[in-house]
TINU-446149 format. One line per field, with one value per residue (C-alpha): residue number from 0; x, y, z. Coordinates in steps of 0.05 Angstrom, whole numbers. Layout:
N
n	[NUM	...] $
x	[X	...] $
y	[Y	...] $
z	[Z	...] $
REM end
This chain:
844
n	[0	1	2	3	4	5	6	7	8	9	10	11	12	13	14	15	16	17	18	19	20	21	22	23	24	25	26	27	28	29	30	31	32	33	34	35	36	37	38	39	40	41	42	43	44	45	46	47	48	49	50	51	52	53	54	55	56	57	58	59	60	61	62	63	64	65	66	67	68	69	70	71	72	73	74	75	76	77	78	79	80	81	82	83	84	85	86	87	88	89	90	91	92	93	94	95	96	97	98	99	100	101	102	103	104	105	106	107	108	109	110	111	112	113	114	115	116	117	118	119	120	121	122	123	124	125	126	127	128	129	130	131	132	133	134	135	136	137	138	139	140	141	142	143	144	145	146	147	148	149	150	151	152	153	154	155	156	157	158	159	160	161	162	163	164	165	166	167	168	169	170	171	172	173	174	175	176	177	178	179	180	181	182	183	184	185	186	187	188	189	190	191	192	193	194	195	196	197	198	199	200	201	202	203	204	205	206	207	208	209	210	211	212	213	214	215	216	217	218	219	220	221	222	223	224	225	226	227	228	229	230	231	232	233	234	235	236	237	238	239	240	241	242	243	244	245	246	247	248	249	250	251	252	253	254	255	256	257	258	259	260	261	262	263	264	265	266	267	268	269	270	271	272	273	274	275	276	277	278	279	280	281	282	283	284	285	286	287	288	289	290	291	292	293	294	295	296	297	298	299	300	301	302	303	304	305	306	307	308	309	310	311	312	313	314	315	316	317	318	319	320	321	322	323	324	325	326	327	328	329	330	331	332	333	334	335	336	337	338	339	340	341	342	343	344	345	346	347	348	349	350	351	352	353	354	355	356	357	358	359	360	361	362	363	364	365	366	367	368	369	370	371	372	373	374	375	376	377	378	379	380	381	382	383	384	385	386	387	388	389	390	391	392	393	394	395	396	397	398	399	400	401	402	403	404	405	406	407	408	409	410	411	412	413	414	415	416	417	418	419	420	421	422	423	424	425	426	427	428	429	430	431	432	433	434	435	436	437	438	439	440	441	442	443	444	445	446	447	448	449	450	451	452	453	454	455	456	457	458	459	460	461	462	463	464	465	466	467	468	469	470	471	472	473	474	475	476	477	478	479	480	481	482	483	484	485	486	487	488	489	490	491	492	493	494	495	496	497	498	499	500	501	502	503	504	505	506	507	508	509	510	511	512	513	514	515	516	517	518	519	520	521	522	523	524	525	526	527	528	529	530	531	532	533	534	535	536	537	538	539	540	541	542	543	544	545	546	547	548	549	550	551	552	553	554	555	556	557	558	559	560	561	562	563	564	565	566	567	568	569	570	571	572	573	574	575	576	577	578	579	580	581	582	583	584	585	586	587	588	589	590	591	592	593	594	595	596	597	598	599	600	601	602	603	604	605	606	607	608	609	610	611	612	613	614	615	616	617	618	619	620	621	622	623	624	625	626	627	628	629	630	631	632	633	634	635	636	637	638	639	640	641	642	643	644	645	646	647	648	649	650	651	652	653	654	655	656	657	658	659	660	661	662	663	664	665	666	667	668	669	670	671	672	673	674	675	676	677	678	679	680	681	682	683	684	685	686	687	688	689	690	691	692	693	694	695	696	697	698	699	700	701	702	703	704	705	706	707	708	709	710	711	712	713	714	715	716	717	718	719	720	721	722	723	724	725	726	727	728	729	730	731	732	733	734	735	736	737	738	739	740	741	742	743	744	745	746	747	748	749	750	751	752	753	754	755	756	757	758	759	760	761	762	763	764	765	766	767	768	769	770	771	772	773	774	775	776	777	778	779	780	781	782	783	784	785	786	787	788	789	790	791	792	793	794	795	796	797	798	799	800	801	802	803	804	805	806	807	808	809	810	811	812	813	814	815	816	817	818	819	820	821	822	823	824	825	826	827	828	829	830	831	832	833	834	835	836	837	838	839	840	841	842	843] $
x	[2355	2400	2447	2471	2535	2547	2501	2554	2612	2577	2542	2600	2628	2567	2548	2586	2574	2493	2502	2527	2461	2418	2421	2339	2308	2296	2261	2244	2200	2138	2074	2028	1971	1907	1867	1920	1901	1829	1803	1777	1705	1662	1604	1557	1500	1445	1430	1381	1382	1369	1355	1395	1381	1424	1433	1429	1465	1466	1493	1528	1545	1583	1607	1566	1565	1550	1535	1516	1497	1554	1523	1467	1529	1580	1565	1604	1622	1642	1651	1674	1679	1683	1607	1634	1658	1725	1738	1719	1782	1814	1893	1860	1789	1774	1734	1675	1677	1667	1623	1574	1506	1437	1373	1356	1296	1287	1280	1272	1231	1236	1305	1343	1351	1366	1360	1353	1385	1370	1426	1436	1394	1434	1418	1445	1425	1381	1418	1485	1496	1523	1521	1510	1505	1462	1431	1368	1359	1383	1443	1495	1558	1586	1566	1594	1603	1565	1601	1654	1639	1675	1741	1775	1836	1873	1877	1882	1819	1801	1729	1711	1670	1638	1689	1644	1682	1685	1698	1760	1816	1857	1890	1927	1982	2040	2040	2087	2059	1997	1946	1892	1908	1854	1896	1939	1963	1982	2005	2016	2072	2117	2189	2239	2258	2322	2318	2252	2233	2160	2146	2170	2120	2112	2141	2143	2064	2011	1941	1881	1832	1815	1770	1725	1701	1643	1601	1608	1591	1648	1647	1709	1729	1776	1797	1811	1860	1941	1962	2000	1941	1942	1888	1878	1844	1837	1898	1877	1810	1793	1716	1731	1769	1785	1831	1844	1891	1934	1905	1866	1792	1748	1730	1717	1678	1642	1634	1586	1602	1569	1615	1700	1707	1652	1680	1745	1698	1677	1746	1775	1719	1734	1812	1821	1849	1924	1948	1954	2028	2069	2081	2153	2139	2114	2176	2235	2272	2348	2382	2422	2457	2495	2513	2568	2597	2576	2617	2583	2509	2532	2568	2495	2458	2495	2502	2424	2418	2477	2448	2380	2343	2280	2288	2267	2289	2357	2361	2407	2418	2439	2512	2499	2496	2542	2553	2493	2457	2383	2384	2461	2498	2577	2613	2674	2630	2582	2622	2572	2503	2454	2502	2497	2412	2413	2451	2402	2339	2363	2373	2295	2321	2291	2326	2294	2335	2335	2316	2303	2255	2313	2359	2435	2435	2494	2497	2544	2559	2521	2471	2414	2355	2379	2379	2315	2290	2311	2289	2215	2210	2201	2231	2203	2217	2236	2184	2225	2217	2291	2299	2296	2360	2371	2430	2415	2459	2482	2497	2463	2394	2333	2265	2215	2150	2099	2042	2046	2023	2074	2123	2101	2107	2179	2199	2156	2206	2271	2258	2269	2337	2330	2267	2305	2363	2306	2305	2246	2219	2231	2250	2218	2262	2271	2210	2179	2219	2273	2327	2391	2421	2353	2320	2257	2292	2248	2238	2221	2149	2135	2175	2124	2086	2046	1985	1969	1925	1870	1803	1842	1838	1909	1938	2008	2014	2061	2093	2062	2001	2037	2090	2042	2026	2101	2107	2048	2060	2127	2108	2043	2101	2136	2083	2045	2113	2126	2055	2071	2138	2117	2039	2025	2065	2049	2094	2118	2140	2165	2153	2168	2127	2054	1988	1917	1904	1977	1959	1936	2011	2064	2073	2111	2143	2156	2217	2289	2275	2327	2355	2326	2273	2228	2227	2208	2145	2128	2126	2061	2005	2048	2032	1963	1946	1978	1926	1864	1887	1888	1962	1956	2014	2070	2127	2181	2257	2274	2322	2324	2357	2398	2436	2461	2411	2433	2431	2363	2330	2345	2323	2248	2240	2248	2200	2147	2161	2145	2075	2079	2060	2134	2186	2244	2307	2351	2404	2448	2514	2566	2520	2536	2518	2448	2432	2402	2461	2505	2501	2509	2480	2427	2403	2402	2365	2307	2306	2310	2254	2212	2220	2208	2148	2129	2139	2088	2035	2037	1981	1944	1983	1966	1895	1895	1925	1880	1822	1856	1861	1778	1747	1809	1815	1893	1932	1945	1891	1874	1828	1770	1766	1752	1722	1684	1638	1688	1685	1626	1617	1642	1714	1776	1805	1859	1865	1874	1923	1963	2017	1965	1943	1906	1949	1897	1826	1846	1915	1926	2001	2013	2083	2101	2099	2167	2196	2268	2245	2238	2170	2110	2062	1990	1960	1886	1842	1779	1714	1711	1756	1827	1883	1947	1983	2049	2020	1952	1921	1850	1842	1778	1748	1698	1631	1599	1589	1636	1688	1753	1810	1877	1936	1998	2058	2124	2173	2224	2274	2245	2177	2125	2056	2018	1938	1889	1815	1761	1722	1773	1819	1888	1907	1987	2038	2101	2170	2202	2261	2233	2170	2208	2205	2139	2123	2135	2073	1998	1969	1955	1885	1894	1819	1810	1735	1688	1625	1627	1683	1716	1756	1788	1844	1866	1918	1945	2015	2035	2071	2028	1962	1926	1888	1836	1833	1795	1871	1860	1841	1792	1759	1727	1728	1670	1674	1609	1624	1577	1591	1637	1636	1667	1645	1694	1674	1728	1676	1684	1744	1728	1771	1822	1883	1913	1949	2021	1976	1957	1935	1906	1932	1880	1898	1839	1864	1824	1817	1837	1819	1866	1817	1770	1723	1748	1691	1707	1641	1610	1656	1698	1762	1798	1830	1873	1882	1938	1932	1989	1967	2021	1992	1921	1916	1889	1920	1897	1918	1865	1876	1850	1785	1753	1693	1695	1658	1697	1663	1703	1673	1699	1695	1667] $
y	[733	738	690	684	684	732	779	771	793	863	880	898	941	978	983	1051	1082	1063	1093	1163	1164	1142	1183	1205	1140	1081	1023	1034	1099	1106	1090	1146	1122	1155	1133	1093	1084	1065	1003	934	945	888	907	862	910	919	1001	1013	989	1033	990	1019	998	949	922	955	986	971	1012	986	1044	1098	1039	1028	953	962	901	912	864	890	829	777	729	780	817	869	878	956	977	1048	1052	1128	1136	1140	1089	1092	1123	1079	1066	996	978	908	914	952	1016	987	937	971	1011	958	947	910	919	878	861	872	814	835	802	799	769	798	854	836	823	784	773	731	688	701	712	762	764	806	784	833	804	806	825	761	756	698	687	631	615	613	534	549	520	565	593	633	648	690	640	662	695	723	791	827	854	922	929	992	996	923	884	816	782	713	660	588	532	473	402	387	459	467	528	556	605	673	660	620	606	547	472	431	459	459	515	490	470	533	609	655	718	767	816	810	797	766	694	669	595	588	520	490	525	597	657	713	705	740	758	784	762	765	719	644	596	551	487	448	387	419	483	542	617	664	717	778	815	886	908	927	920	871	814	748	692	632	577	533	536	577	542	487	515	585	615	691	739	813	862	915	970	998	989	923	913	844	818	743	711	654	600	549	518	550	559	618	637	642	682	729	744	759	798	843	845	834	780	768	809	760	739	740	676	668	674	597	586	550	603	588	640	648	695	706	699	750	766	785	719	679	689	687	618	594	614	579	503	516	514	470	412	429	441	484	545	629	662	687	724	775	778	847	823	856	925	975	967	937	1003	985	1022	1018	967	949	963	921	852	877	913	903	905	922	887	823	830	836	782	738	767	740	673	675	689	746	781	791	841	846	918	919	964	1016	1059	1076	1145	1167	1253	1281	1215	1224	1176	1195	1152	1185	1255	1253	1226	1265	1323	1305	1290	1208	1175	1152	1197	1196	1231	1291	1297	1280	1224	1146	1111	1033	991	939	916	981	1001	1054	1065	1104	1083	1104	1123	1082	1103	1167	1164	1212	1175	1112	1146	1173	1093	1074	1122	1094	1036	1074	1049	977	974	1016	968	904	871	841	829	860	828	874	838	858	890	873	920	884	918	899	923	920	879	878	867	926	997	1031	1037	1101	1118	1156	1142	1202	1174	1210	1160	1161	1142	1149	1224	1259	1248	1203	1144	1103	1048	999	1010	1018	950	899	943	973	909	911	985	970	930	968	1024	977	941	1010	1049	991	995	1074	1058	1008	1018	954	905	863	873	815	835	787	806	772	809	836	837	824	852	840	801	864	877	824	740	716	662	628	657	632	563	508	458	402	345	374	443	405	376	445	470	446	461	532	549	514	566	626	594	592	665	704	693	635	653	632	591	568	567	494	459	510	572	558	504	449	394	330	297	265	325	369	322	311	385	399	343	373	447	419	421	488	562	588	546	580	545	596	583	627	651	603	534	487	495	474	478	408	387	385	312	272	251	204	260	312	269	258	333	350	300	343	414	386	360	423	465	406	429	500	510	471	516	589	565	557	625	657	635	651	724	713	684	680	604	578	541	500	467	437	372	396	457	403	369	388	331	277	234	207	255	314	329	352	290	335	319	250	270	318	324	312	370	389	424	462	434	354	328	305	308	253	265	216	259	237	238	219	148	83	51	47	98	100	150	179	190	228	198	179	151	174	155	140	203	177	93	116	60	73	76	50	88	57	52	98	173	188	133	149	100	78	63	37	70	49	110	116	166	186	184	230	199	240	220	259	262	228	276	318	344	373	415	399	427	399	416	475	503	570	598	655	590	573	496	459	407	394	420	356	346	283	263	222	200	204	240	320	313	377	424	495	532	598	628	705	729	714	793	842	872	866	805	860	890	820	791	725	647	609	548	497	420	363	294	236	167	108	35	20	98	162	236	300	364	418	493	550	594	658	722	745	718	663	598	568	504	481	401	369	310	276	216	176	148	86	54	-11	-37	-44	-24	41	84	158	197	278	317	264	236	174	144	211	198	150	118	73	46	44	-17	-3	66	52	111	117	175	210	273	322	385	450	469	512	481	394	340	283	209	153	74	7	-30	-102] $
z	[1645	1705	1723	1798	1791	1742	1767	1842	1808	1773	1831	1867	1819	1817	1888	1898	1839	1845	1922	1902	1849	1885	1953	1945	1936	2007	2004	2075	2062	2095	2062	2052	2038	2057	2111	2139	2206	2194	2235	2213	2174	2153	2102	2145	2165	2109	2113	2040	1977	1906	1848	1780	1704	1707	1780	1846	1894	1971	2032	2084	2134	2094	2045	1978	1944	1867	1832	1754	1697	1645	1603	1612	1638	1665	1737	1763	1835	1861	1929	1971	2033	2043	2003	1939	1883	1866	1798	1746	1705	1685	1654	1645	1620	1549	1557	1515	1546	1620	1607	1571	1616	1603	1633	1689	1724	1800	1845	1918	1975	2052	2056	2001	1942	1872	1809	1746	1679	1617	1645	1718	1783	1838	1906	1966	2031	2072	2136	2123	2052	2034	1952	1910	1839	1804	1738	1724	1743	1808	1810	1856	1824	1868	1936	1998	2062	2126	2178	2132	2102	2060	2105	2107	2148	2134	2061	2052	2029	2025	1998	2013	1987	1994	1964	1942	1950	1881	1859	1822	1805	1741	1717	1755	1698	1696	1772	1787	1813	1785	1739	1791	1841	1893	1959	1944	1959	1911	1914	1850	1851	1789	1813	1780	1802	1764	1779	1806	1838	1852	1914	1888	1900	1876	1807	1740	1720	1750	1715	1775	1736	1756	1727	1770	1733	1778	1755	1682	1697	1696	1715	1716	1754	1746	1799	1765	1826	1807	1881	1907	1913	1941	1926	1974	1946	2004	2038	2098	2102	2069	2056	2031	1989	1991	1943	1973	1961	1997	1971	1915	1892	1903	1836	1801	1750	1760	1678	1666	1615	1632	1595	1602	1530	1541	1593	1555	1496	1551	1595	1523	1507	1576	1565	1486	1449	1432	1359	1301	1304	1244	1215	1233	1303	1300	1271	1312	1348	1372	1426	1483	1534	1491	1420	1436	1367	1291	1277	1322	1306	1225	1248	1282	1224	1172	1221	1223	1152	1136	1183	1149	1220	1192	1241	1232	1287	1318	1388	1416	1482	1529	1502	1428	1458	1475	1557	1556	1547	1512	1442	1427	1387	1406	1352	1363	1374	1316	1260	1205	1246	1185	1140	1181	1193	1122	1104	1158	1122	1062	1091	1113	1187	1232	1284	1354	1397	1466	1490	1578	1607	1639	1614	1622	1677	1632	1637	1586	1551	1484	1501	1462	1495	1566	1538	1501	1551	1603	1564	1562	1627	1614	1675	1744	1804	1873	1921	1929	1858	1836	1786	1819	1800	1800	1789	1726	1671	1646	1727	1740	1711	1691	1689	1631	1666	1623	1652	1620	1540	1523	1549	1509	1448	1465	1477	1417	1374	1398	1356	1293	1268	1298	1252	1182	1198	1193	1255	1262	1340	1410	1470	1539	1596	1653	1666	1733	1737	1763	1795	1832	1904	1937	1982	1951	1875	1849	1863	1928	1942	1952	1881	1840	1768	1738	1704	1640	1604	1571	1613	1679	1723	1714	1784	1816	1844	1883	1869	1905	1852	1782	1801	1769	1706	1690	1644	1604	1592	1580	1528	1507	1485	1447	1413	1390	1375	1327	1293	1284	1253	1212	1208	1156	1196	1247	1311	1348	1423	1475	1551	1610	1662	1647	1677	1658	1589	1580	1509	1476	1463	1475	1470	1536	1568	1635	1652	1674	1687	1696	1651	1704	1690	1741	1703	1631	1674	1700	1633	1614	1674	1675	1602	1607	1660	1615	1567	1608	1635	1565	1542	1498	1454	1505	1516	1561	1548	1520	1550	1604	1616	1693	1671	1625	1605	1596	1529	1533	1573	1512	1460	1506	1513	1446	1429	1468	1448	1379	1407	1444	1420	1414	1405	1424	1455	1503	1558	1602	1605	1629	1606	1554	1476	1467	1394	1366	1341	1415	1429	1369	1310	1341	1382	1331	1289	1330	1348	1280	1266	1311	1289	1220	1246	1269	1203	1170	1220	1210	1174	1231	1282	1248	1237	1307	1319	1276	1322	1381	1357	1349	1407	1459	1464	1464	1428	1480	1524	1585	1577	1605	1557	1495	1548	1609	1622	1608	1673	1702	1769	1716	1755	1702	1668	1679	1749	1721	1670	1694	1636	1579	1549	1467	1425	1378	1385	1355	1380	1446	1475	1524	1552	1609	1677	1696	1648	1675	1689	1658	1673	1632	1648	1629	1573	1582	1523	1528	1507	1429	1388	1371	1320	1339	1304	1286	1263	1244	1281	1307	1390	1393	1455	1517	1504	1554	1541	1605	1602	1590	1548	1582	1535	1567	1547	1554	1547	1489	1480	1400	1415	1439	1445	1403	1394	1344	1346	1317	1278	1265	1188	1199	1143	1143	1092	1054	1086	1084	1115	1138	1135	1087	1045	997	1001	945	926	956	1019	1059	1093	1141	1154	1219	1210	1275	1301	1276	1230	1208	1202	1182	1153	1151	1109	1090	1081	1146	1155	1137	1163	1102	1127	1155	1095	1068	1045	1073	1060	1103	1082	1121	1115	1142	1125	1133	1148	1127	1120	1068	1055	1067	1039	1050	1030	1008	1033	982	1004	1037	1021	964	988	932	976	954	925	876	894	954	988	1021	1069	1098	1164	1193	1126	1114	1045	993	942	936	884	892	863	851	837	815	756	775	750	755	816	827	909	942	1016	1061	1109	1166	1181	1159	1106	1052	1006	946	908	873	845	879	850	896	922	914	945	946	953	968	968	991	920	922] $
REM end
């Protein structure tokens, strides 16, 4: 959320003022970690072995390897150096989930120790305690190279292992460049990046889990280190690759699939899924740095409504507060603050206010979140003991210390009369943390975190091992201090920096991108790999933040945000206006086209949610997670693809790569046939199980390719203007025919929590083809929630007769049919009945 610029002119009003403050703190401090002169050690020399319950445990020297089975397909990986483990304690992996084992059976025989799972085999080789991992056909899935042992230098660490040819990477977040990190070097220390370009590294997120996806078969690992870590996948050699650390534990967990969507089931399974978001949240959000005035945001609200753009969400940026002090509202901008949130709630629009991670150092000023604070002891600290103070948008600042539950709960509480007043979400910016006036952009390393937290021994730490987990518990504050103010609804947080885990507590997006072609196309591999790395309710700032975008840029971005987790359209201070309606009518129409769109899928979207919140798969996908088998020698289509991706498990989003330029591009389908989403004509796919379908595209300025799935029924929903808004008619089902057709839908009231109290909907749908003949089934609804409808639509695409039999339960002639030949449809309305099986015949 910084802008160059802007952020020029107030550093130099704040430099003096920071100076005098800040007198204890140095980013030049010396580290103090233990043991800092130790030499290089290799765990290379095999000293005893003692087999355990659940794995075994190998000495090396004074250094212990501990590798456990914490499931059949999930092995841990432990060492010390100093012959002890380091304590067991995770920010990223659930307690129950840690300390989960299964008995193994021991495996050992003149060249290696081991053992055996129902899943895996483990062996450690007597010779040089190289470690690989295979299942129980043999086939290797992860394996240490020979000749390079595990590596201690100092306190930094680094493990390496074998890199197969046709091995490939995801994941580690929302890392910029392609979707397949193989080739690259990463390293993961949140900092924040305004305009961030393709090459940029470090950047916002730190999330130390990859998925590997070879000839079908995909393991994941998680590297359960907070450090500053770095993972090479074949940049330094083009046979290995290696992640380390600068300090901290070697801890990591290796997950089998074989397939990634297990693997998927088991990382969230580890680290949690993502909260159930409210409803609104899929809404279309409009914002900006910033709507500066009451007037201004009432004035937005009413065009949004008045040029009948479906939208639910407003955003106030830092500019809403009093000198941009979190907590504080100006006055003179805002005059009637509840009055105006109020008046927005009324309109169906909710309110998500920006509060950063810092607050104003402001002694005898009446500023009650520095003096409560200050009185319970809740800020970070120099080593000396005196408070750590950073320039940041208020000048001078504080920093909460999160790692400390008390603390949380002091944050949590701040929120009090935001929430009575009715704002809705919670913006956590800010929170790398970045700070300004520093080389580094963040605090000194050697600043000090007291960790009082549950699961972890009471003790302080620098820096240097609390930077990549200050977000998360950042937002962990905010996300549970909601929950305790409001205890039966469901909190919707917004964070920009977070670690593994992270999705226990807060959505995110990609940061402060740039209103350039280049950034639209980086949008998709960045939130794929948020997807594949726990966070699949993301997004990224449409039509950019850095920057104007020109005419069509905005109208494509919105277009594919239609098709994206969070749709929420922000820019910076100084750019243009970039609500839909900048531009013209002809452009407005097609973006308006779009989000309209997108409120008639939402009950596709939530469904897809709801999952999400149950077994950890996105909401958006790579290719290869729908299908991993898809080409003939079993690479990623993606690879093939690179801008495709599944939104939900049936439509495929084909966006031309380049999206700046003119020529006709080629789309990919998967194996199978697939429906043309906006004609409804059939895409009759190849023949072979493994052969994919190329469509040739030629680009236009209103259309999106969109493709849906054979096999598949997309519950879809009349439109509305907000989700605040009950539809008015059927529910649609739009029932594409193919092999496995079905589908779901899940419904509740989209604020509250009582969906775990058994307030919900969810049905299923399957439909049979035969010649001349097609069966849907409506399932019997599951839980006591009642739905907005009363009717079905049902449209039958792939059908091409003018005449049909509709036969409900069994009795005919109640249900009348008409065909649409130019999108190939078939429609028919019902009425809801609970349970119905629905025939429908070709008549002669």
């Amino acid at each position: 959320m910084i802008q160059h610029n802007f952020r020029l002119a107030i550093l130099a009003i704040l430099t003096s003022s920071l100076l005098a403050v800040a007198s204890h703190a140095s980013d030049a401090l010396p580290d103090d970690r233990p043991n800092r002169n130790r030499g290089p050690l290799a765990l290379n020399v095999f000293s005893g072995a003692m087999p355990m319950p659940n794995g075994i445990q190998v000495k090396s020297g004074s250094a212990i390897l501990e590798v456990v089975a914490v499931r059949d397909d999930v092995i841990r990986v432990r060492v010390g150096i100093d012959g002890k483990l380091p304590e067991d304690a995770s920010w990223a992996v659930l307690s129950r989930s840690r300390q989960n084992s299964t008995d193994t059976t021991v495996e050992n025989n003149s060249e290696s120790v081991g053992f055996r799972t129902h899943s895996l085999r483990v062996k450690i080789a007597r010779s040089d305690l190289r470690l690989s991992i295979a299942d129980l056909d043999g086939n290797i899935l992860q394996e240490d190279p020979v000749g390079w042992p595990v590596t201690f230098h100092s306190e930094e660490f680094r493990v390496y292992k074998k890199m197969p040819d046709d091995e490939h990477y995801f994941g580690l977040g929302d890392k910029v460049g392609p979707l397949d990190r193989r080739g690259h070097s990463f390293t993961l220390w949140n900092t924040d990046t305004f305009e961030f370009q393709e090459s940029t590294d470090p950047i916002y997120k730190s999330i130390p889990f990859f998925l590997t996806l070879r000839k079908g078969r995909s393991i994941g690992v998680l590297l359960d280190n907070t450090w500053c870590s770095n993972f090479d996948f074949g940049k330094a050699s083009v046979d290995k690759y290696s992640f380390g650390a600068d300090g901290g534990a070697i801890d990591y967990y290796i997950i089998y699939g074989p397939d990634p969507k297990r693997v998927l089931n088991t990382y969230a399974w580890l680290t949690g899924t993502p909260p159930l978001p409210p409803l609104w949240s899929f809404g279309y959000q409009q914002s900006r740095y910033s709507y500066e005035t009451e007037n201004r945001v009432r004035e937005i609200a009413m065009k949004l409504r008045t040029e009948k753009i479906p939208s639910d969400v407003l955003y106030l940026d830092i500019d809403y507060q009093q000198q941009n002090r979190p907590f504080t509202v100006d006055s003179q901008k805002f005059p009637h603050f509840s009055e105006m949130i109020r008046d927005l709630g009324q309109q169906h629009f909710h309110v998500v206010t920006i509060t950063d991670s810092h607050i104003a150092h402001a002694p005898d000023q009446n500023y009650s979140p520095y003096n409560t604070g200050l009185r319970g002891d809740h800020f970070v600290k120099n080593p000396d003991g005196s408070l750590y103070v950073g320039a940041v948008w208020p000048g001078p600042s504080v920093f909460p210390d999160f790692t400390r539950q008390s603390t949380r709960d002091w944050w949590g509480q701040l929120y009090g009369e935001f929430v009575s007043d009715g704002v809705a979400g919670f913006w956590n910016d800010m929170n790398e943390p970045s700070i300004f006036l520093t080389p580094t952009k963040t605090m000194p390393p050697q600043t000090r975190h007291r960790i009082d937290e549950a699961g972890f021994a009471k003790r302080t730490a620098t820096h240097l091992e609390i930077h990549n987990v200050y977000g998360m518990e950042n937002s962990r504050a905010t996300y549970e201090g909601l929950l305790k103010l409001t205890p039966n609804l469901r909190p919707f947080v917004l964070t920009r920096a977070t670690y593994a885990g992270g999705q226990r507590y807060a959505a995110t997006w990609t940061g402060d991108n740039s209103s350039t072609w280049n950034h639209l196309r980086l949008t998709t591999p960045m939130l794929l790999n948020l997807g594949l790395s726990g966070f699949g309710m993301s997004g990224a700032d449409v039509g950019g933040f850095a920057g104007t975008p020109q005419p069509e840029l905005l109208t494509k971005w919105i277009e594919l945000a239609t098709f994206q987790p969070i749709d929420r359209n922000h820019t910076a201070k100084g750019t243009g206006d970039q609500e839909p309606w900048v531009h013209g009518s002809e452009h407005e129409a097609i973006r308006r086209r779009y989000i309209e769109e997108r409120y008639q899928l939402l009950p596709y979207l939530y469904t897809t949610a709801e999952e999400m919140t149950r077994d950890g798969l996105p909401i958006v996908r790579p290719l290869f997670l729908e299908f991993p088998a898809a080409s003939e020698d079993n690479h990623p289509l993606d690879l093939d693809a690179p801008d495709e991706f599944l939104f939900g498990p049936s439509l495929l989003v084909a966006p031309f790569r380049f999206a700046d330029e003119l020529d006709s591009y080629d789309v990919i389908l998967p194996p199978g046939d697939w429906f043309d989403y906006w004609t409804g004509e059939r895409v009759t796919g190849a023949s072979k199980p493994h052969a994919v379908t190329r469509i040739k595209i030629q680009p236009q300025l209103d259309v999106l390719p969109i493709y849906a799935r054979a096999g598949s029924i997309i519950p879809m929903q009349p439109l509305t203007q907000s989700t605040g808004e009950v539809p008015q008619g059927p529910l649609t089902l739009r029932v594409y025919p193919g092999p496995n057709c079905g589908g779901g839908l899940y419904q509740d009231d989209g604020t509250t929590l009582n969906y775990q109290r058994g307030s919900y909907l969810r049905m299923n749908f399957s439909c049979e083809a035969a010649t001349g003949s097609l069966r849907v089934h409506i399932g019997a609804s599951e839980g006591s929630y009642h739905p907005w409808w009363k009717q079905y639509k049902i449209q039958v695409f792939g059908w091409d007769s003018s005449t049909a039999s509709v036969l409900l339960n069994g009795k005919s002639n109640i249900v009348k049919a008409s065909l649409d030949p130019e999108h190939h449809v078939l429609t028919f309305d019902m009425p809801e009945a609970g349970e119905a099986d629905v025939r429908i015949s070709l008549l002669p």
